[in-house]
GUKOLTI-368957 format. One record per atom (N, C-alpha, C): residue in one letter; x, y, z. Coordinates in steps of 0.2 Angstrom, whole numbers, plus 5000, padded with zeros to 4 digits. Example, Ala and Ser with C-alpha at 12.3 -4.5 7.8 and 13.67 -1.06 7.14 Angstrom:
2
A506649725039 A506249785039 A506649845039 S506449895035 S506849955036 S506450005039 
END
This chain:
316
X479149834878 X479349774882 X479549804889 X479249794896 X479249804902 X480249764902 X480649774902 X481249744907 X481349744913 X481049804917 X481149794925 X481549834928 X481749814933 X482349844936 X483049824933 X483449854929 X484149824926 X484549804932 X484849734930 X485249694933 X485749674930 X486349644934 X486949614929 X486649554925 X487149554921 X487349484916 X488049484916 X488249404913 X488749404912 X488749354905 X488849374901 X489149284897 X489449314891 X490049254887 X490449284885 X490749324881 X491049364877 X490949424872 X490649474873 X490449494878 X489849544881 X489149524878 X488949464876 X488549454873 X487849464878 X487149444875 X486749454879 X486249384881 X486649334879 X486149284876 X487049214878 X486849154879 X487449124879 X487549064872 X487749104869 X487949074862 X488249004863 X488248964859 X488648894858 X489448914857 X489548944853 X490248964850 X490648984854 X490649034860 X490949024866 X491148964870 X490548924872 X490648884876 X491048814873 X491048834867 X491348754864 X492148784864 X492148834863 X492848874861 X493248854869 X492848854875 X493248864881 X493248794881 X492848754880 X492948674880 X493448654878 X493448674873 X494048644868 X494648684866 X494848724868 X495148774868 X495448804861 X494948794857 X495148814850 X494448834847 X494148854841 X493648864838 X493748774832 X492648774835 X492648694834 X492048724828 X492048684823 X491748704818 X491248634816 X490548624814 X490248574812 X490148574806 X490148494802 X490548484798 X489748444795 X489448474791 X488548434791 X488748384784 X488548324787 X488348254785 X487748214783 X487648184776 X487148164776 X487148064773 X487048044778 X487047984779 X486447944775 X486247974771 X485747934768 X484947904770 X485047934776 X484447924781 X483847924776 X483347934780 X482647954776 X482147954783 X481447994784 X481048014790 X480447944789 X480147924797 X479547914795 X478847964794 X479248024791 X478448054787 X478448054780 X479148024777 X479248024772 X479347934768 X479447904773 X479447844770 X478647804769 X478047834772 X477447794773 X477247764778 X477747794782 X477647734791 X477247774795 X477547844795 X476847904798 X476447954792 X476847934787 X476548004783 X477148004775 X476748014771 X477148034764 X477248124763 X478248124761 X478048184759 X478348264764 X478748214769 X478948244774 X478548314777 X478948354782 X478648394786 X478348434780 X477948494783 X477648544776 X478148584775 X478748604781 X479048654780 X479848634777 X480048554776 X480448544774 X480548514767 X481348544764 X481448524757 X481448444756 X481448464749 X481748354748 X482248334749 X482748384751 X483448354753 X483548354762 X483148344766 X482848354772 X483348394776 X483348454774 X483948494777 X484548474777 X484848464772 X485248464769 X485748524768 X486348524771 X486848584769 X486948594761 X486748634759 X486848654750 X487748614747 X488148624753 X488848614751 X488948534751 X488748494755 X488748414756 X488348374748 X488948334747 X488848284742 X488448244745 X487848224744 X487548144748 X487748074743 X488048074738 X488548024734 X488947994736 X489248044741 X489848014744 X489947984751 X490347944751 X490247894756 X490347954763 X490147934769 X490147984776 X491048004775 X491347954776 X492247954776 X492648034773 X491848024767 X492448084759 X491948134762 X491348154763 X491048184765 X491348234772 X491648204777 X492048234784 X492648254779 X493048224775 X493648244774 X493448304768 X493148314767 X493148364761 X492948414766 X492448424768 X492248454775 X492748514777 X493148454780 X493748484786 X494148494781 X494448484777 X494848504773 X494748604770 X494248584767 X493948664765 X494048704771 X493648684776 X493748714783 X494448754785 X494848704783 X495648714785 X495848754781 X495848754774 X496148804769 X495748844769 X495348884773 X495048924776 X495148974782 X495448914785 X495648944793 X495148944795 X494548904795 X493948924797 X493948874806 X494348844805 X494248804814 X494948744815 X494848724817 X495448674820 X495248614822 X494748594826 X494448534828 X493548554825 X493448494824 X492948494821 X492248434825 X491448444823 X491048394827 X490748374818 X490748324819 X490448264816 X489748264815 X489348314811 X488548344812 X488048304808 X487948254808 X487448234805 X486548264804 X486548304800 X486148334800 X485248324796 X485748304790 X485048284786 X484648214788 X483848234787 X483348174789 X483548174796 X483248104797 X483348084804 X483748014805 X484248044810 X484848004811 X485047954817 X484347934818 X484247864822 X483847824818 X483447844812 X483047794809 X483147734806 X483647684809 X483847664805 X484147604808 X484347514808 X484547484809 X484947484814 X485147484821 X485747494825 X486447474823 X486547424820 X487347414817 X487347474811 X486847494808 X486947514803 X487147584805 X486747614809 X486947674814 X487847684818 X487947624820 X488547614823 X489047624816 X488947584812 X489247594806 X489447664806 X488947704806 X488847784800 X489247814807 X488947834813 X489347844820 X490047864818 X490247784817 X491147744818 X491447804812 X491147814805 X491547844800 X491547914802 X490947934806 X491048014807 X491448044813 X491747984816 X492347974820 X492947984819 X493047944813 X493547934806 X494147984806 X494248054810 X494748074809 X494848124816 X495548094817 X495548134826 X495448194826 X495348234821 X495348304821 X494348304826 X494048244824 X493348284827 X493448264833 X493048314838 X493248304845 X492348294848 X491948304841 X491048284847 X490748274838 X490148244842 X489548244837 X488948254838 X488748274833 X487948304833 X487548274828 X486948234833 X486448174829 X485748234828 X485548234823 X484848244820 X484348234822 X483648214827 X483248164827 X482648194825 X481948134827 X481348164830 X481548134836 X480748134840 X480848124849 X480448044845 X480048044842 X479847974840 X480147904835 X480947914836 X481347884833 X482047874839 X481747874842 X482347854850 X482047804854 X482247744849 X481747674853 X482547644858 X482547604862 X482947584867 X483547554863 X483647504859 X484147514855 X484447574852 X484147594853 X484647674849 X484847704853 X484347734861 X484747744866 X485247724869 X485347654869 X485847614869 X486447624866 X486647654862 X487047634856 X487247724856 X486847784857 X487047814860 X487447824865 X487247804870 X487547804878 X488347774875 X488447744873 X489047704871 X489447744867 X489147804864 X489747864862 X489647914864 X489047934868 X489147974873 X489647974877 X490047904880 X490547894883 X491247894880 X491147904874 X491647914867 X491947974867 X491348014865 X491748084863 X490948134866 X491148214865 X490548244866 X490148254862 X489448204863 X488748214860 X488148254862 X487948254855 X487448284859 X486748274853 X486448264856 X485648254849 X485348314848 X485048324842 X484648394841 X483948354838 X483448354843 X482848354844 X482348394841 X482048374836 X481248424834 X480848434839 X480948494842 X480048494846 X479848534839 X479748594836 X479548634833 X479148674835 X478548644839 X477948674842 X477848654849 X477648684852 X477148674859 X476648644858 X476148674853 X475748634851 X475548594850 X474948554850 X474948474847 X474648504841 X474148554842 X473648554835 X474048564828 X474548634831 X475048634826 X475548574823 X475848544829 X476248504826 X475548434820 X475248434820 X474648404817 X474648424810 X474348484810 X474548534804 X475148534801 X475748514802 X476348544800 X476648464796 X476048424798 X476448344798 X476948334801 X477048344806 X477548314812 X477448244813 X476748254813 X476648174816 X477048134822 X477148174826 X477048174834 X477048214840 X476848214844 X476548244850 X477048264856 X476848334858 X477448374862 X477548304866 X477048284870 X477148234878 X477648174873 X477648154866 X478248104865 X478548154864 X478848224864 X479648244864 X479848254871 X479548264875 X479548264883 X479848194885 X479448164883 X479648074886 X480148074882 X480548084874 X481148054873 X481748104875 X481548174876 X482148204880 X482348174888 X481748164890 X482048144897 X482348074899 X482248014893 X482447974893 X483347984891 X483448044887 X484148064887 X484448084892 X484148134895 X484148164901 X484448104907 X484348044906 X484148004913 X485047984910 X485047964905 X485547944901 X486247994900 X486048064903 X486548104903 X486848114897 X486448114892 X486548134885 X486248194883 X486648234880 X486348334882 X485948314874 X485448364874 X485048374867 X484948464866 X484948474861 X484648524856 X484148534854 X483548584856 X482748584853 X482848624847 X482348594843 X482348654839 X481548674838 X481348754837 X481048774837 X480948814831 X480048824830 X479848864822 X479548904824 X479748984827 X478949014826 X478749054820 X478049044820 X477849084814 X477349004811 X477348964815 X477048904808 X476448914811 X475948884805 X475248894803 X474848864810 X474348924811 X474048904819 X474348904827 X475148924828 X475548944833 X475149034834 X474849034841 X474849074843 X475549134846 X475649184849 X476349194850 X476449144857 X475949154862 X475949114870 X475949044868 X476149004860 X476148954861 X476948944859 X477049004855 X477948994853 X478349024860 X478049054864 X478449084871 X478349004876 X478048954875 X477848914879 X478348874879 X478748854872 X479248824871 X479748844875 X479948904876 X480448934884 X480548884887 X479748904891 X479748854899 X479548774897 X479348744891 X479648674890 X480348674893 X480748694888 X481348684890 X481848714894 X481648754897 X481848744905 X481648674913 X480848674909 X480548624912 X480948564911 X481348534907 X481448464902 X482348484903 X482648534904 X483248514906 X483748534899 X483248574895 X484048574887 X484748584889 X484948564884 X485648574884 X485648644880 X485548654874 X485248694868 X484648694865 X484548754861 X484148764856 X484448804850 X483848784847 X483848814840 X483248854837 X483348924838 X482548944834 X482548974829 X482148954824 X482248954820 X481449014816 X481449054812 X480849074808 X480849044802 X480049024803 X479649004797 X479749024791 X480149004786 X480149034780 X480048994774 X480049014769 X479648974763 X480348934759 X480348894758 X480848844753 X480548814746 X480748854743 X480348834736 X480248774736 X480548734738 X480748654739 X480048604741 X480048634747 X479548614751 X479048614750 X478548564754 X477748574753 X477348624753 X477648644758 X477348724761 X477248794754 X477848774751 X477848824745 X476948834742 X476948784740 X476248774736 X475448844739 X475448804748 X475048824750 X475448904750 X476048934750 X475949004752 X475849044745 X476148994739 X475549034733 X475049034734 X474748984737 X473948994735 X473649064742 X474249084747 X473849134752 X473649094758 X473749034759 X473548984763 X473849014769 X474649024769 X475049044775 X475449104775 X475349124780 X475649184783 X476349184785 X476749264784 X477249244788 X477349314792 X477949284797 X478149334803 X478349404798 X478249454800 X478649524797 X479549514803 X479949544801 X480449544802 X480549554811 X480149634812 X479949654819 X479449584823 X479149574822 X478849514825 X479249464826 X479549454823 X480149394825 X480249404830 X480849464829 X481349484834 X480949494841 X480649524841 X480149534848 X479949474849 X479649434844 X479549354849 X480249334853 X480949314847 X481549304847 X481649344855 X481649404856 X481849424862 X481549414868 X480949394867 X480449404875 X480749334877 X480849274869 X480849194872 X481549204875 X482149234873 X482649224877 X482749264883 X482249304885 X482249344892 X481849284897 X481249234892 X481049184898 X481349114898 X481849114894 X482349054893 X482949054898 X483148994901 X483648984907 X484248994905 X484749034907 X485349064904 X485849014904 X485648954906 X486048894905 X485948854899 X485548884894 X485348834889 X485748864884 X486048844881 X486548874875 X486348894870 X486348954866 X485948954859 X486348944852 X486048874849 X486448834844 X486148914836 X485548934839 X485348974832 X485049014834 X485049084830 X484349134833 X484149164827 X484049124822 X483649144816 X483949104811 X483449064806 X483549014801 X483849064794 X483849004792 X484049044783 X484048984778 X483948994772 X483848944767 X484348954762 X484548934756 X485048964750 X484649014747 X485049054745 X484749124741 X484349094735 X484349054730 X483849014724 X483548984726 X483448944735 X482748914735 X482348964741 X482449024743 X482249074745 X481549094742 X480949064746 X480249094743 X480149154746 X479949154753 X479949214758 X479849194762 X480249264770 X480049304767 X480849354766 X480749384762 X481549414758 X481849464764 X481749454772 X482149494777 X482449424779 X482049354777 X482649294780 X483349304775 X483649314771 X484049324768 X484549354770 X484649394776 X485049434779 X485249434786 X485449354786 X485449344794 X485949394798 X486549404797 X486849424798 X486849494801 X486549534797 X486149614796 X485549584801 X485149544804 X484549524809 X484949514815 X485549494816 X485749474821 X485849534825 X486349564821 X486649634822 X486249674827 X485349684823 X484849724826 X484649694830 X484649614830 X484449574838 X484849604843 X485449614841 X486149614850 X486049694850 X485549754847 X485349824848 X484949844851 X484449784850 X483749784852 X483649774859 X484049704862 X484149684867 X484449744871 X484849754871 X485649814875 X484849874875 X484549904867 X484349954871 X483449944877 X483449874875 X482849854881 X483149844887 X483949834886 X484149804893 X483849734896 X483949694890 X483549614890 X484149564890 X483949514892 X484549464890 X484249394893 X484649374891 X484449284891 X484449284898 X483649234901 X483549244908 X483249274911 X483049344909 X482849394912 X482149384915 X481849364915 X481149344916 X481049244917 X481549234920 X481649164921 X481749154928 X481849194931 X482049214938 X482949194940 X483349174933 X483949194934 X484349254934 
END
């Protein structure tokens, strides 16, 4: 990888990329820890509306934190949360992360409901809604806007793909141009959002996982999340990679995609993730996603000895 002429950076921890964890740190003046919730939701790819059976690449607990009881009411669920948290010393103020499924799909009071109790203890100072871009109809906008003005919000948004063919394939069952029209409708709304991002999925070129960059540069994120393709026993996808159907990233491929996108990525967009992970028992492949920690490590070496960093080829 060409880098250029070396130039400065700055962002914080000597980092090379601008992490979320800092910037929530200066915001709040403490380490702010999210606290993942599941509300009971359910998706229109799973319920019959667009599709049964949900995404190819997602479990039946629709990304669900392994630690979250979904029996218990949202109330016990935050407090069990913050609690461990605490006797941990893992944070001090906490965001309210409703994560599993999709967390506008669903009645507006009944949303408002679920909101109010993940509010429920002064200790959370923001929250974080899960959606798709085709589940943001003007009542829900609404009804956001109204705790946007509450506490610090923010949405995490599926793009996954640039593509449409891909998103097709993958059962997304919506179109990049409707995740464009519902981020900018946030956007108009002054409601920051989070993309998330797969590369490696079935039929993604690499110029189409580097596209998603300059989407979201174009489109104004607040955040992202990239996430690599990995297999979840769980999931639909499982089947098709016993049968040889789908391929995955090697560990170096990743990284090098991971890097070039954060060199064509705007330095003002946060990085909420720089490589997914599954529980170690529902881990199919592939067996280097199991080691975030040890991948990050070589990400922030990689970078430093290419002299690359978030921006670098964005023209900041």
């Amino acid at each position: 990888m060409d880098s250029g002429k070396s130039k400065s950076f700055s962002f914080p921890g000597g980092r090379r990329h601008a992490a979320l964890g800092p910037a929530l740190r200066e915001r709040f003046g403490c380490r702010v820890m999210r606290i993942p919730l599941d509300a009971g939701f359910t998706c229109p790819t799973r319920d019959g509306t667009l599709a049964t059976g949900g995404c190819l690449y997602c479990d039946a607990g629709g990304a669900r934190a392994a630690r979250v009881d979904p029996t218990l009411p949202i109330g016990q669920q935050l407090a069990r949360g913050i609690s461990n948290a605490i006797d941990k010393r893992l944070a001090q103020k906490f965001i309210a992360y409703f994560q599993a499924f999709t967390n506008t799909y669903a009645p507006v009071e009944t949303l408002r409901k679920t909101y109010e109790e993940g509010l429920g203890d002064p200790r959370v100072v923001a929250m974080a809604v899960g959606t798709r871009p085709d589940c943001l109809d003007s009542p829900a906008r609404d009804l956001l806007r109204e705790f946007n003005e509450r506490t610090f919000l923010w949405l995490e948004v599926g793009l996954q793909s640039a593509n449409d063919e891909t998103l097709r394939t993958v059962r997304r069952c919506h179109s990049v141009a409707q995740w464009e029209e519902a981020v900018g409708h946030l956007r108009r709304l002054d409601i920051r959002f989070c993309a998330h991002v797969i590369f490696g999925l079935p039929g993604d070129s690499p110029d189409d996982m580097l596209r998603a960059a300059e989407l979201l540069n174009e489109t104004g994120a607040w955040g992202v999340k990239i996430h690599n393709l990995y297999i979840d026993r769980e999931s639909p996808m499982a089947e098709l990679y016993r049968k040889g159907e789908i391929g995955l990233l090697s560990r170096e491929e990743y990284m090098d995609l991971a890097i070039e996108f954060l060199a064509r990525l705007s330095p003002s967009i946060l990085i909420h993730r720089l490589v997914g992970e599954a529980p170690p028992d529902r881990l199919l492949a592939p067996d280097w996603a199991g080691d975030k920690q040890g991948f990050l490590k070589d990400l922030d070496s990689r970078m430093a000895s290419l002299d690359v960093w978030q921006g670098r080829k964005c023209g900041s």
